[in-house]
Structures are given as C-alpha cells and as structure tokens.
C-alpha positions as CSV (number, residue, x, y, z in Angstrom):
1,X,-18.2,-18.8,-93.1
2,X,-15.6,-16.2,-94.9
3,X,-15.4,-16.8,-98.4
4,X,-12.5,-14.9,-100.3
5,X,-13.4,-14.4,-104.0
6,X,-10.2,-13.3,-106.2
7,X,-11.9,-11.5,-109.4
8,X,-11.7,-9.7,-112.7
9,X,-14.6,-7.5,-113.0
10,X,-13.1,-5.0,-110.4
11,X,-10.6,-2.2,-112.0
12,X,-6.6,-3.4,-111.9
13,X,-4.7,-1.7,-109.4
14,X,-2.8,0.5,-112.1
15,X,-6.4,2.2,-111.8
16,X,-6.6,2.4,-108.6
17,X,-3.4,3.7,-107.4
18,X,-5.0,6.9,-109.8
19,X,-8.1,7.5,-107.6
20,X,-8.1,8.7,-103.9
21,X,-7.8,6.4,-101.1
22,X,-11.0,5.2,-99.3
23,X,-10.1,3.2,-95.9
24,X,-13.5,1.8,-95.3
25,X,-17.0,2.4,-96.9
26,X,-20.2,1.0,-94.7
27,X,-23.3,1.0,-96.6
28,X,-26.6,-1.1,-95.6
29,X,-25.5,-3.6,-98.6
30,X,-22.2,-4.1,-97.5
31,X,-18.6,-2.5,-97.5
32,X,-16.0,-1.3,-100.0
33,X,-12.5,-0.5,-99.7
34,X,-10.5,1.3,-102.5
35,X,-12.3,2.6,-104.3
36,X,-13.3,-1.1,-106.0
37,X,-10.2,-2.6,-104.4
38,X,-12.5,-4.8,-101.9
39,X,-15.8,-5.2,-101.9
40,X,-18.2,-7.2,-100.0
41,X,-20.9,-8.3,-97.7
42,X,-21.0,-9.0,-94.3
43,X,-24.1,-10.6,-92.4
44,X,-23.8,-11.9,-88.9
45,X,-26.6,-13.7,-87.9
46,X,-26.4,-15.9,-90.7
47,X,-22.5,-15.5,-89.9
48,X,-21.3,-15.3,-93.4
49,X,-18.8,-12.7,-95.3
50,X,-18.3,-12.4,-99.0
51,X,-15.5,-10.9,-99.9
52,X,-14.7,-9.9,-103.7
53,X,-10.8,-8.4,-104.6
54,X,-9.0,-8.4,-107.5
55,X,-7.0,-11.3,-108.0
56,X,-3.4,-8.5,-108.3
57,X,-4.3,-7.7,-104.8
58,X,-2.3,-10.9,-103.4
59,X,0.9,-10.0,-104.6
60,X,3.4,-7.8,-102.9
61,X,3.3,-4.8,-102.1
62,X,-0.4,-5.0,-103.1
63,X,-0.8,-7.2,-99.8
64,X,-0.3,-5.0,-97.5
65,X,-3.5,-3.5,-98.2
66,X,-5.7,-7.0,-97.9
67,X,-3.8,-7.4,-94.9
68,X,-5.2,-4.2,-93.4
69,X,-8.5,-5.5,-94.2
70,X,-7.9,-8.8,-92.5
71,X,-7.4,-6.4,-89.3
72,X,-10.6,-4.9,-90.2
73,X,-12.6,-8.5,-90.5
74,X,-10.5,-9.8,-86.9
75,X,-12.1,-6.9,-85.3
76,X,-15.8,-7.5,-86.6
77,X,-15.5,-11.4,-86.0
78,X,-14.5,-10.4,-82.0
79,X,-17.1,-7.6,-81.7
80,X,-19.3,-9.8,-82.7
81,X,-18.7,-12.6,-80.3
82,X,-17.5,-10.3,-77.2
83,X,-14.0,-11.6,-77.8
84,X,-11.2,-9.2,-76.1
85,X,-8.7,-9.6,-78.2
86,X,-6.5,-7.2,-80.2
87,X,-3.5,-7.3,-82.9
88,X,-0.5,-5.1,-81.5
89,X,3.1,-4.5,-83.6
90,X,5.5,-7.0,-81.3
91,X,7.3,-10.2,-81.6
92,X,6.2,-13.1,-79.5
93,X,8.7,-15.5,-78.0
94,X,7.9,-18.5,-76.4
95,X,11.8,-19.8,-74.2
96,X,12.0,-22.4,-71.6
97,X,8.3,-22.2,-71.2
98,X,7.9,-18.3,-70.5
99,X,5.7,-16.4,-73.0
100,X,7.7,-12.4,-73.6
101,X,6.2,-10.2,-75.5
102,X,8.5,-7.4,-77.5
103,X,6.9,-4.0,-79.0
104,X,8.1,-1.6,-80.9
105,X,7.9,0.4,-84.2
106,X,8.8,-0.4,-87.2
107,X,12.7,-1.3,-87.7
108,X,12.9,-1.2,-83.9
109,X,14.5,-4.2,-83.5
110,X,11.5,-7.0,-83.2
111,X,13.5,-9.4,-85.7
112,X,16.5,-8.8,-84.4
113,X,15.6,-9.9,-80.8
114,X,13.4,-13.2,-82.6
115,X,16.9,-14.3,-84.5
116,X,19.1,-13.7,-80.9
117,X,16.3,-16.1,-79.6
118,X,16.7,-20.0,-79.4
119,X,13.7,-20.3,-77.9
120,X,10.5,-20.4,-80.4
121,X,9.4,-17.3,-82.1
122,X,5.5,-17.1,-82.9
123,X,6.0,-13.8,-85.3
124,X,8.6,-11.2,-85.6
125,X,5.5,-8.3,-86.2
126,X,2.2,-8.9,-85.5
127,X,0.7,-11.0,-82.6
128,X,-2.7,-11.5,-81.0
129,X,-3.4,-10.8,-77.8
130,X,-6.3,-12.2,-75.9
131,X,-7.8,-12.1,-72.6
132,X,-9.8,-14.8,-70.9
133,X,-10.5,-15.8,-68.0
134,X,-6.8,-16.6,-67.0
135,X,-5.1,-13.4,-68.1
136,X,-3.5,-12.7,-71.4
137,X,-2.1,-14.8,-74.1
138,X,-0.3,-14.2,-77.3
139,X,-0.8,-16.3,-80.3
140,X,0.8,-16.1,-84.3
141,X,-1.8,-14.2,-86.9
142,X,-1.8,-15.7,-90.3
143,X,-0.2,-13.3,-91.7
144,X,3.5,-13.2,-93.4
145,X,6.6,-12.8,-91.4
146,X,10.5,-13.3,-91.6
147,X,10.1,-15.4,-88.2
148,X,7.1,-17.1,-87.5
149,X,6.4,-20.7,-86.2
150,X,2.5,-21.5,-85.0
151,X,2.4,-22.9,-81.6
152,X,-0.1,-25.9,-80.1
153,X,-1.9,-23.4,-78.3
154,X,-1.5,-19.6,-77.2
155,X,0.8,-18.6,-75.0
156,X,0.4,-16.7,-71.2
157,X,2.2,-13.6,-70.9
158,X,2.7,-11.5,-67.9
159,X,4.4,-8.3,-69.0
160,X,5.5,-6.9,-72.0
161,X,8.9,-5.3,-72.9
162,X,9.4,-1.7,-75.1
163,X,12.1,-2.3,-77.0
164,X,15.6,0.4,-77.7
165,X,18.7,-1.3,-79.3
166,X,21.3,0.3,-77.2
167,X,25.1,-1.0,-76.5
168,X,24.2,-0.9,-72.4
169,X,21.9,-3.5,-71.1
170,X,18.6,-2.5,-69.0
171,X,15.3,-3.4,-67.5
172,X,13.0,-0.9,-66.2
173,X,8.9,-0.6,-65.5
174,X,7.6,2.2,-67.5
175,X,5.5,4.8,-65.5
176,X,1.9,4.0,-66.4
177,X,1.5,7.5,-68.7
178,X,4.8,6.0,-70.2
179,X,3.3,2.6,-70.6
180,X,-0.1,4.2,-71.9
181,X,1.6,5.5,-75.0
182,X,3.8,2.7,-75.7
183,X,1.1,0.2,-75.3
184,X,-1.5,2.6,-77.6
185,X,1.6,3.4,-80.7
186,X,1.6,-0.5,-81.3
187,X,-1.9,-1.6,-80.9
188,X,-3.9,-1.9,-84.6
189,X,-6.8,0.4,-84.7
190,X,-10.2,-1.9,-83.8
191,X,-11.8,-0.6,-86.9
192,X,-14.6,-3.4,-87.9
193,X,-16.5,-3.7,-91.2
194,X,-20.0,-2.2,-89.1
195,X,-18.5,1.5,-88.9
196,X,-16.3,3.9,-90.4
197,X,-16.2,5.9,-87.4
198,X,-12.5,6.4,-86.3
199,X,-13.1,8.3,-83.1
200,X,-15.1,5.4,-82.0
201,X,-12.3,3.0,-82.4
202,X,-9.8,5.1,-80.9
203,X,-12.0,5.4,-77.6
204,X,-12.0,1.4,-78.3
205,X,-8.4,1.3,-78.7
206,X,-7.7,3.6,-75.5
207,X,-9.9,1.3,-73.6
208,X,-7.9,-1.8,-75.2
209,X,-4.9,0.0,-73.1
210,X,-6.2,0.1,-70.2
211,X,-7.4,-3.1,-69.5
212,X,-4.1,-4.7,-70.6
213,X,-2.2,-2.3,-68.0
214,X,-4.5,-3.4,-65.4
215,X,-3.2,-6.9,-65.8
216,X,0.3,-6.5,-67.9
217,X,3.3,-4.4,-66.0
218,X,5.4,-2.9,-69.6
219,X,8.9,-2.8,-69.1
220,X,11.9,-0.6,-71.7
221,X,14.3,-3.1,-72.6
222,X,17.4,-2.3,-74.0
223,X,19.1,-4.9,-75.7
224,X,22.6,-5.4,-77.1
225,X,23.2,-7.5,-80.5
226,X,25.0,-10.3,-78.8
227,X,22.0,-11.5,-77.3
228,X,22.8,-10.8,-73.9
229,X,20.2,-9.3,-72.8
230,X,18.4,-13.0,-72.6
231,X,20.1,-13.6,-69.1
232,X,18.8,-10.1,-67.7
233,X,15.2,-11.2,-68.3
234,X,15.8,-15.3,-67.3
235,X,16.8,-13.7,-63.8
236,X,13.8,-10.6,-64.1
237,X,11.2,-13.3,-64.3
C-alpha cells in the first residue's frame, strides 16, 4: 500500500529552493528528500510506504522533482519483488501490431516521431521496459506527457532505434560499445529508497545495459519530418 500525504507542516518550497539540494537521505526510520521536501517511510514486509510532501510540490515545475522520486519508489517496489524492469528516456509506439521503441535525449526528436505516427503512441518520454520470461516489453508510466495513450497490456519489442533528425533517411545496427552508451545515456538511474549509494546503482544500471543488449539489437535512425522514415522500418522488420 503507497499512501501519498500532501501537507502543511513541511517548509514551502520558496524555503527550500534557499537550502542545498539533498537527492536521497536513508536513515533506519525512513527517507527524506529536500531538505523537508519529501519525507517518509518505507517498510517492506508489511509492504507499506508513507509518503509526506508539501501540497506546492504537485504543481509545475515543482513536479518534476516528485516525479524523480516516483523513479526512486519504481525502483524499490522491483528490487523488492526481483522485477527486471527499468524506466529509459524514449517514445513507445505501438503500429500495425509491432511494438518500436525510440531513444534519445532531450529535444531529440521523441515527439516529433510520436505526432508523424498513426499508429498508437504509449508516451512521447518515458516508458517501462520489462523483461519476462518472453523478452522485453514496453508499457506507459503514469507520468505526464504531450502524447501518451495506456495500452490493454504491454507491448513486445525486439530492437530499439537511437534517434538523429536528419534530411537523409537511414537504418543502421549500432556496434555494441556504440549501443552500450546509447542504451546507458537514456536509462533512469535505479536509485531505490534502501540506499543512497550511487556507484551501486550505476554498476546496477550498467548491468541493466547489458542484459537488454543480450536480447534487443539498437539501431541509429535518422528520420526526416515528413514521416517517411515509417516505410524504411515497415520493410526493416
């Protein structure tokens, strides 16, 4: 059970933009971000999470930073449960029943390839990956997005495209360094709410990489604005 408590005993965030930033704070009673922007507590066998924010803190821009902690939560909740399954920066298209999977940095071009779509796009920035015992699937986070549509059930993807807007139309596999580095830029850091310890998560992260390139070929696409690009990958697959 997660419960979400919006509050008025912690500091407004005029406060708290005035104090340096904390990420994550673990503590045996619980963990704080902020300083005394979130707060809570966290206990798995009784599976439970109290979580205490200020009520400003759901607002834009100020969302961005619960949103970071609902990365941090995602993580925990799959560590927990031995759940392979990672956020990564892409847009997820599902078109004529083929799942494609688009990464990229930021103002790379991910809702710009949703819109040339007219097939269904999950979300234009963040999507889940997950790997069971069939292979990888993508599904929509609840999180906001320009495009973003919630589909019956996740979606099977078989390789994943690094996206350039360019005038010239290609397809090519990355060389696995190439696709190492791509694949490790867009996945979210698997920070949980047990340990502050970044070095662990980025041998966590690494190690995220590798078992999606064992299973997931990534391809550069670059894409034109017309949306012609569509056709290349209807004849790649």
């Amino acid at each position: 059970m997660i419960r979400i408590l919006p509050v008025d005993e912690l500091p407004p965030p005029v406060l708290q933009s005035q104090k340096q930033w904390i990420p994550l704070d673990v503590n045996e009673s619980g963990f704080e971000i902020g300083p005394d922007i979130i707060r809570g507590t966290l206990n798995l066998k009784q599976r439970e999470c109290v979580i205490r924010v200020h009520k400003e803190f759901f607002s834009l821009p100020l969302l961005n930073v619960f949103q970071s902690f609902l990365y941090l939560l995602y993580h925990t909740l799959c560590f927990e449960r031995s759940i392979k399954s990672s956020f990564i920066h892409g847009c997820g298209v599902i078109k004529e029943g083929t799942g494609y999977l688009f990464i990229g940095y930021h103002q790379s071009g991910k809702t710009t390839i949703g819109e040339l779509s007219d097939g269904l796009v999950i979300h234009d920035d963040q999507i889940i990956i997950t790997l069971d015992q069939e292979g990888y699937t993508m599904d929509s986070p609840p999180l906001p997005g320009k495009l973003r549509h919630h589909p019956d059930k996740p979606c099977s993807i078989d390789r994943i495209y690094a996206i350039v807007q360019n005038t010239r139309i290609s397809v090519k596999q990355l060389s696995p360094d190439l696709a190492l580095k791509s694949l490790y830029n867009e996945i979210v850091s698997p920070l949980t709410l047990l340990s502050s310890d970044e070095n662990i998560a980025r041998i966590k992260k690494a190690k995220s990489c590798f078992e999606v390139l064992k299973l997931l070929p990534v391809y550069e696409l670059h894409f034109d604005k017309k949306g012609e690009f569509w056709e290349t990958l209807a004849n790649l697959q």
